[in-house]
One Martini backbone bead per residue (centre of mass of N, CA, C, O) as a GRO file, in nm:
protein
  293
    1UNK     BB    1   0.095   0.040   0.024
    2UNK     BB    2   0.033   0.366  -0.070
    3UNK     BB    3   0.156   0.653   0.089
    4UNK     BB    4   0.210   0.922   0.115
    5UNK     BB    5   0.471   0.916   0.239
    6UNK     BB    6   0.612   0.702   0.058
    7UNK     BB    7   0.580   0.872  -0.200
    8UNK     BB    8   0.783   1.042  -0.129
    9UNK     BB    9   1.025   0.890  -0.056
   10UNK     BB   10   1.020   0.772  -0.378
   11UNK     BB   11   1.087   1.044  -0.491
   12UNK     BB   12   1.331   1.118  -0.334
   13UNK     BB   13   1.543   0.872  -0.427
   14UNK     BB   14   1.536   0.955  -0.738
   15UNK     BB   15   1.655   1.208  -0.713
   16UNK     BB   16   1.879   1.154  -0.556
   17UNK     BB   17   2.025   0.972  -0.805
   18UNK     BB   18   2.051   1.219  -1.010
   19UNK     BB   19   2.228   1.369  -0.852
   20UNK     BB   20   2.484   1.159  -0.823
   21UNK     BB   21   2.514   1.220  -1.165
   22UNK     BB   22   2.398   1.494  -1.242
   23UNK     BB   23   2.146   1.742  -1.343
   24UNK     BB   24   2.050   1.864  -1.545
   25UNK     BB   25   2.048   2.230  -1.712
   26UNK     BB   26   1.848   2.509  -1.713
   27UNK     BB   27   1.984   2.724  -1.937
   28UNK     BB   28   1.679   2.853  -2.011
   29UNK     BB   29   1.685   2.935  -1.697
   30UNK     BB   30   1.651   3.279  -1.577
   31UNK     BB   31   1.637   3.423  -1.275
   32UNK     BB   32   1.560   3.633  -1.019
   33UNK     BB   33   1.700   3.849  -0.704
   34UNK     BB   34   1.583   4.059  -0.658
   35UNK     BB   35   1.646   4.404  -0.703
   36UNK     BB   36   1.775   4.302  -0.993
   37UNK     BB   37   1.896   4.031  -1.008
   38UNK     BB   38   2.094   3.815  -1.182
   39UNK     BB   39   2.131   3.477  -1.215
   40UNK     BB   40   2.179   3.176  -1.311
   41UNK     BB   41   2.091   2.879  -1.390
   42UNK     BB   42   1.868   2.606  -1.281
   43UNK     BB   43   1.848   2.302  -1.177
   44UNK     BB   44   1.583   2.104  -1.330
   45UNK     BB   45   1.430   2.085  -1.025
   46UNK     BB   46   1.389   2.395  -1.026
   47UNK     BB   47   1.222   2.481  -1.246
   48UNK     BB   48   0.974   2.738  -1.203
   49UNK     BB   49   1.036   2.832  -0.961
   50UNK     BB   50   1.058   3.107  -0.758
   51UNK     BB   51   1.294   2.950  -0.623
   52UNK     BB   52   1.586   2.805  -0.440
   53UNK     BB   53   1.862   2.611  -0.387
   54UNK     BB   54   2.067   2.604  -0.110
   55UNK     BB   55   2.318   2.705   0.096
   56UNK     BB   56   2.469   2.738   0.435
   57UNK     BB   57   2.784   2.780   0.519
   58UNK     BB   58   2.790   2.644   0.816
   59UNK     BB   59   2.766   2.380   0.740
   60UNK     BB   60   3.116   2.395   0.645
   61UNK     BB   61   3.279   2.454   0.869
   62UNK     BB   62   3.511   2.191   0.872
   63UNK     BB   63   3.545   2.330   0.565
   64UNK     BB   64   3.702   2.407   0.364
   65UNK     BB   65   3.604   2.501   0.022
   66UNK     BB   66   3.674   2.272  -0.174
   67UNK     BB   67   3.492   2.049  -0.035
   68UNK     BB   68   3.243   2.222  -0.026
   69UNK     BB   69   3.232   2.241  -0.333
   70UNK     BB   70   3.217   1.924  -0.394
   71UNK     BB   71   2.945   1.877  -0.249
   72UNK     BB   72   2.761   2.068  -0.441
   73UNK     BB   73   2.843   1.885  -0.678
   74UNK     BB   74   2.696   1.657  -0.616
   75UNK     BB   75   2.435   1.799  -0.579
   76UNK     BB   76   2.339   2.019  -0.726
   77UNK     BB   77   2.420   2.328  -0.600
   78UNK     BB   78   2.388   2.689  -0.696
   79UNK     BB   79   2.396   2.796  -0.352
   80UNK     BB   80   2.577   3.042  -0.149
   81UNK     BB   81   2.639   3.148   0.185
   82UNK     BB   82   2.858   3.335   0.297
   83UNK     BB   83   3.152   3.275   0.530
   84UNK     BB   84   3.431   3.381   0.695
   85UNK     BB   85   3.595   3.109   0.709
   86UNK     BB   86   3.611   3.138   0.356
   87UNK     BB   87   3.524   3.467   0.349
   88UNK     BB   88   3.719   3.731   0.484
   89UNK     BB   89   3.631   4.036   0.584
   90UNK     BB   90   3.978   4.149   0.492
   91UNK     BB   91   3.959   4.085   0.182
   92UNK     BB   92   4.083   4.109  -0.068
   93UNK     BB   93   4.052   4.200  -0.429
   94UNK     BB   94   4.167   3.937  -0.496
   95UNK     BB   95   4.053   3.738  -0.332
   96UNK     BB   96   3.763   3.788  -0.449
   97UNK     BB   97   3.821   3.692  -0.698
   98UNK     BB   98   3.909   3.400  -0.656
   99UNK     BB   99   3.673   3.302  -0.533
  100UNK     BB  100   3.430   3.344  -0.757
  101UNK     BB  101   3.660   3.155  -0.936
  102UNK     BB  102   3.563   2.916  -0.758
  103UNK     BB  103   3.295   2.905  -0.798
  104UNK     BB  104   3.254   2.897  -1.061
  105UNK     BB  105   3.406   2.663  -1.169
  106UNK     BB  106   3.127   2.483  -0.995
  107UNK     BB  107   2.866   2.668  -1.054
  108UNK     BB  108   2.870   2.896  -0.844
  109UNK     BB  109   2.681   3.104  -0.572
  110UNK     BB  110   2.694   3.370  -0.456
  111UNK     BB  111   2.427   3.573  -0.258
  112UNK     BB  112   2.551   3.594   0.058
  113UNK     BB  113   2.621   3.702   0.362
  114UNK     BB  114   2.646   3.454   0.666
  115UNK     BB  115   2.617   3.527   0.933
  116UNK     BB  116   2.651   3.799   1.159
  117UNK     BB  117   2.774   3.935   1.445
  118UNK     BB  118   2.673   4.266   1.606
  119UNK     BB  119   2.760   4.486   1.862
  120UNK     BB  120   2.852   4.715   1.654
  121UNK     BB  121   2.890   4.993   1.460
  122UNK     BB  122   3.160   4.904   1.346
  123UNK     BB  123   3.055   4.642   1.258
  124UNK     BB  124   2.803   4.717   1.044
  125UNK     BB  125   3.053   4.865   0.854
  126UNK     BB  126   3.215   4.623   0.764
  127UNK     BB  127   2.977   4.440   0.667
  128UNK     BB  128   2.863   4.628   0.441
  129UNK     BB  129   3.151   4.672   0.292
  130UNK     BB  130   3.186   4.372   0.234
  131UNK     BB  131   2.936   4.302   0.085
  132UNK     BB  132   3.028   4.508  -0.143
  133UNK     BB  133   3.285   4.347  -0.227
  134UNK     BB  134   3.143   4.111  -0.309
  135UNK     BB  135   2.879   4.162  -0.465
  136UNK     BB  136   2.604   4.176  -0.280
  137UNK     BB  137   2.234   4.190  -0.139
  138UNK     BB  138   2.298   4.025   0.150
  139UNK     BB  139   2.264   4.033   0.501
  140UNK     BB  140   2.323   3.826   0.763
  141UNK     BB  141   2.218   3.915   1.066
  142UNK     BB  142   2.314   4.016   1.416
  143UNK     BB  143   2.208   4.279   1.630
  144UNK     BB  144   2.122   4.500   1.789
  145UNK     BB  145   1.839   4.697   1.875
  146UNK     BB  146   1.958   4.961   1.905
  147UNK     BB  147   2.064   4.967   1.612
  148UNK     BB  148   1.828   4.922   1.392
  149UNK     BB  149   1.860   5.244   1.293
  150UNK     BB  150   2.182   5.215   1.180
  151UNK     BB  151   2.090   4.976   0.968
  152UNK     BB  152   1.869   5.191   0.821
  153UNK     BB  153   2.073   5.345   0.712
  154UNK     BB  154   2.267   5.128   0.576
  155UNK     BB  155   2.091   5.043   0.369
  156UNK     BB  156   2.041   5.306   0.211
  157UNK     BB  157   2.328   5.368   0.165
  158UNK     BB  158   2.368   5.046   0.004
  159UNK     BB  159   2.149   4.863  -0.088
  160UNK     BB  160   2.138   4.642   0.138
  161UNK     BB  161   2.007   4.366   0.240
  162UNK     BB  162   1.846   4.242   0.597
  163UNK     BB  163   1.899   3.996   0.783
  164UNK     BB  164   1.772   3.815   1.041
  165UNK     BB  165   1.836   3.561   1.265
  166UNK     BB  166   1.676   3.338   1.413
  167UNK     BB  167   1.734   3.094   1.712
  168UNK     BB  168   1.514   3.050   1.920
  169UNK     BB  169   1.529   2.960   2.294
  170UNK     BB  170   1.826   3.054   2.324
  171UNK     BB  171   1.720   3.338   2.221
  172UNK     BB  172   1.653   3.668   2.376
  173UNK     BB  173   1.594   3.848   2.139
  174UNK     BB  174   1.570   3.636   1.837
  175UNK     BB  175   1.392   3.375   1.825
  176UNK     BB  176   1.183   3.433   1.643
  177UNK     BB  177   0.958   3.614   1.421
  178UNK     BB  178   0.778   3.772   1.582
  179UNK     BB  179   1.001   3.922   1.681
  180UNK     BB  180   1.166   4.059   1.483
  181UNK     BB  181   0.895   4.143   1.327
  182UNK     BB  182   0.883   4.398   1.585
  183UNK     BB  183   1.098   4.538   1.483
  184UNK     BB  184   1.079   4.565   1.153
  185UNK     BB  185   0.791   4.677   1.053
  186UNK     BB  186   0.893   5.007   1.043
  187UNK     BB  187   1.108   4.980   0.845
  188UNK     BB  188   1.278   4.908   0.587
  189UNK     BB  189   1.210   4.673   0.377
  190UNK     BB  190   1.535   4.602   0.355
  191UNK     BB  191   1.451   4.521   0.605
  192UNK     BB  192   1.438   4.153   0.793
  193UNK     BB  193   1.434   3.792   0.720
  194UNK     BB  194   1.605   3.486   0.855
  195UNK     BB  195   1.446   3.224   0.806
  196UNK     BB  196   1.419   2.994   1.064
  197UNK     BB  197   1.269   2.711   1.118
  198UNK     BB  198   1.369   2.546   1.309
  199UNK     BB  199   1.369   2.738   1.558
  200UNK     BB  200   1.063   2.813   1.516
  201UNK     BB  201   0.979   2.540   1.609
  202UNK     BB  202   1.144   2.502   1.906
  203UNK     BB  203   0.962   2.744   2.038
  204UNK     BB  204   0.667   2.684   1.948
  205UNK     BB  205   0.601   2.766   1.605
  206UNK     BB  206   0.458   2.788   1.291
  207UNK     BB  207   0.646   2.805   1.045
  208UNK     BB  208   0.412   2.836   0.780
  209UNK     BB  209   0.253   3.043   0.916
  210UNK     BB  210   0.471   3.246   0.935
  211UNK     BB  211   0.567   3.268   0.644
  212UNK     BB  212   0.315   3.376   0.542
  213UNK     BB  213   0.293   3.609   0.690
  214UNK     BB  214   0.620   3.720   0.635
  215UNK     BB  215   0.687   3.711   0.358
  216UNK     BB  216   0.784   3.994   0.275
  217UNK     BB  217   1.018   3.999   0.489
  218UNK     BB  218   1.172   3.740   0.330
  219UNK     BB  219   1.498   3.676   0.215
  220UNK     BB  220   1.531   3.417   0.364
  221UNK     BB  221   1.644   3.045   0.460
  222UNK     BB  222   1.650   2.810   0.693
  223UNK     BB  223   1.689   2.455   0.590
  224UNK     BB  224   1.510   2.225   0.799
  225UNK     BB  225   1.489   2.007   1.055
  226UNK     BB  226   1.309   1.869   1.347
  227UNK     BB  227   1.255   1.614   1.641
  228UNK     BB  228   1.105   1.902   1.782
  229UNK     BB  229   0.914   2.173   1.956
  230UNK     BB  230   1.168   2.221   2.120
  231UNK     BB  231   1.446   2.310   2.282
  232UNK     BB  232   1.545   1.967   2.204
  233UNK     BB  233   1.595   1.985   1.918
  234UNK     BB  234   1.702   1.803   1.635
  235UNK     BB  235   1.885   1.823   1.376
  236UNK     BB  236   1.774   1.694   1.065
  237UNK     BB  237   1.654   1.546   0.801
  238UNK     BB  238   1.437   1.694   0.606
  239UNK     BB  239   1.240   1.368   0.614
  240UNK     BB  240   1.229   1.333   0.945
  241UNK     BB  241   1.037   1.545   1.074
  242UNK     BB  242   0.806   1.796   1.185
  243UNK     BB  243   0.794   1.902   0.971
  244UNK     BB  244   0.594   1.950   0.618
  245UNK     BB  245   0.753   2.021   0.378
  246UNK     BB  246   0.522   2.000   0.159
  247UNK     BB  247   0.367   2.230   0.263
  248UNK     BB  248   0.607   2.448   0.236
  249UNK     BB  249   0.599   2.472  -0.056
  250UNK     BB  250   0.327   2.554  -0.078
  251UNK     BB  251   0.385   2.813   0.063
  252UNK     BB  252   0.581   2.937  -0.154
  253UNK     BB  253   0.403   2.902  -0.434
  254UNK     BB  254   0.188   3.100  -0.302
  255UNK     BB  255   0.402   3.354  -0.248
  256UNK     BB  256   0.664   3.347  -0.427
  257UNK     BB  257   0.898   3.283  -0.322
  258UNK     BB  258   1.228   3.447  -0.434
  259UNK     BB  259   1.398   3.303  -0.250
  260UNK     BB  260   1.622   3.137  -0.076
  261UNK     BB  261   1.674   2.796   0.026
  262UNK     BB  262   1.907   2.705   0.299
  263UNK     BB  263   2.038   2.490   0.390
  264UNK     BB  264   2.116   2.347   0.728
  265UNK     BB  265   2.299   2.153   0.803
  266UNK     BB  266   2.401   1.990   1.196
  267UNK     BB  267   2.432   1.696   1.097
  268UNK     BB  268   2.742   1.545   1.123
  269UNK     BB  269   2.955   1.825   1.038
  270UNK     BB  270   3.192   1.597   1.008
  271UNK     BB  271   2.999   1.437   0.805
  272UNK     BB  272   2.752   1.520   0.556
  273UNK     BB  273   2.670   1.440   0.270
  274UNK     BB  274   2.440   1.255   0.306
  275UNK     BB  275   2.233   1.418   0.435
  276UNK     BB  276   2.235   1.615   0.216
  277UNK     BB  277   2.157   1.460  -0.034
  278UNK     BB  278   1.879   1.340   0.144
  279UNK     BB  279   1.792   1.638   0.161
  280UNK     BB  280   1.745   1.698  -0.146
  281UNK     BB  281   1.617   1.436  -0.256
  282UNK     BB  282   1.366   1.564  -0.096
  283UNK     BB  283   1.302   1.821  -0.176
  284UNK     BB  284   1.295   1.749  -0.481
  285UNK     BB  285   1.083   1.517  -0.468
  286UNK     BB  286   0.877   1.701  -0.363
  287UNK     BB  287   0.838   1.906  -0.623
  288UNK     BB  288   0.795   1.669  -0.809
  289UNK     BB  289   0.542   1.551  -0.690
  290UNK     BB  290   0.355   1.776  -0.655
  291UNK     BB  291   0.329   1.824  -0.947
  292UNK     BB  292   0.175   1.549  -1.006
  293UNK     BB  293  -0.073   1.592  -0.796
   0.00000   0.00000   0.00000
């Protein structure tokens, strides 16, 4: 008996194989990255979609860039939110050449940096000048409250893209988005959100409804699942966990988001590949499930 569960699951594993082969691209199909920015086309399990699949730099955090980027080319997605521990903040305009340099040979693109956390006004001028040095439109941060009016400077000085990061039960500034978003909604609109669904879950807050709510305002989203909706929840495979995928999915393409989801796997850290490739091959596969139901 085929139930709902086991449909998307075996639509996983087939998307999933045809990863490790490497999936032909839609050459042919080139999408905006809001505020005019365009991208190069999306690997064909992803045309059409108003979204990409994208990796979170973070997820790398125990590898140098040569082995990341060769992770990514094994599951073939091509876009990277940029870690400073890849490409330093004082990187000379020479190291960033080359590191882009690096992304491209891979088929990769940077498409902003962070999460970056700032304590001071110094540190937001810092990050704003990097992400400038790089030539993104989006900055992960996470900044004091009381800055939050020195960032909404910020952004129309540099007409940069801010998102902010909720982390969880475990951050008291910004746990969740319903906090974030109390604090930017009043800003420029180009202030905004690094929707972490895992986290927002684990506050106990229904992160697909929180997306639909404040999804003008969400930028960036850090794609996780995890094992419960409490401040001990771990994060794990993105079809193993208790968030919908499919719903998710589905509220996606209801509200047209054209942000980056960036995979954000934190489990297994030290050997992640098989995890990313399994977490890649089910959200491919709901996608392409989904299109056929």
């Amino acid at each position: 008996m085929t139930t709902r569960r086991t449909f998307f699951k075996k639509a996983a594993l087939g998307t999933l194989a045809l990863s490790w082969a490497g999936s032909a691209m839609a050459w042919d199909k080139i999408i905006p990255l809001g505020w005019g920015r365009i991208l190069p086309p999306v690997p064909a399990d992803e045309a059409g979609e108003p979204f990409r699949l994208g990796l979170a730099g973070y997820t790398f955090v125990n590898f140098k860039l040569d082995p990341a980027l060769e992770m990514m080319r094994k599951v073939d997605v091509k876009y990277l939110c940029i870690k400073d521990f890849h490409l330093p903040m004082k990187s000379t305009a020479e190291e960033i050449a080359a590191f882009h340099a690096k992304l491209k040979e891979s088929g990769v693109t940077g498409y902003g940096v962070g999460p970056i956390y700032m304590k001071t006004q110094e540190a937001i001028d810092q990050a704003f000048d990097y992400a400038k040095r790089v030539g993104v439109d989006l900055i992960v941060g996470i900044p004091e409250v009381s800055d939050l009016p020195y960032v909404e400077k910020k952004v129309k000085e540099y007409n940069i893209r801010y998102a902010i990061h909720n982390h969880g039960p475990g951050d008291k500034i910004y746990p969740n988005a319903v906090t974030v978003h109390s604090y930017i909604k009043d800003l420029d609109p180009r202030v905004g959100l690094c929707f972490d669904i895992g986290h927002d879950m684990r506050y106990g807050d229904d992160p697909i409804a929180d997306f639909q709510k404040y999804h003008k305002r969400i930028f960036d989203m850090h794609l996780k699942n995890v094992t419960s909706a409490t401040h001990d929840g771990k994060t794990n495979e993105l079809g193993r966990g208790v968030i919908d995928i499919p719903e998710l999915v589905k509220t996606l393409r209801k509200v047209k988001y054209s942000g980056v989801c960036a995979l954000e796997y934190e489990k297994d850290m030290k050997d992640p590949l098989a995890g990313i490739a399994e977490s890649v091959g089910y959200f491919r596969g709901v996608l392409d499930a989904s299109r056929k139901s």
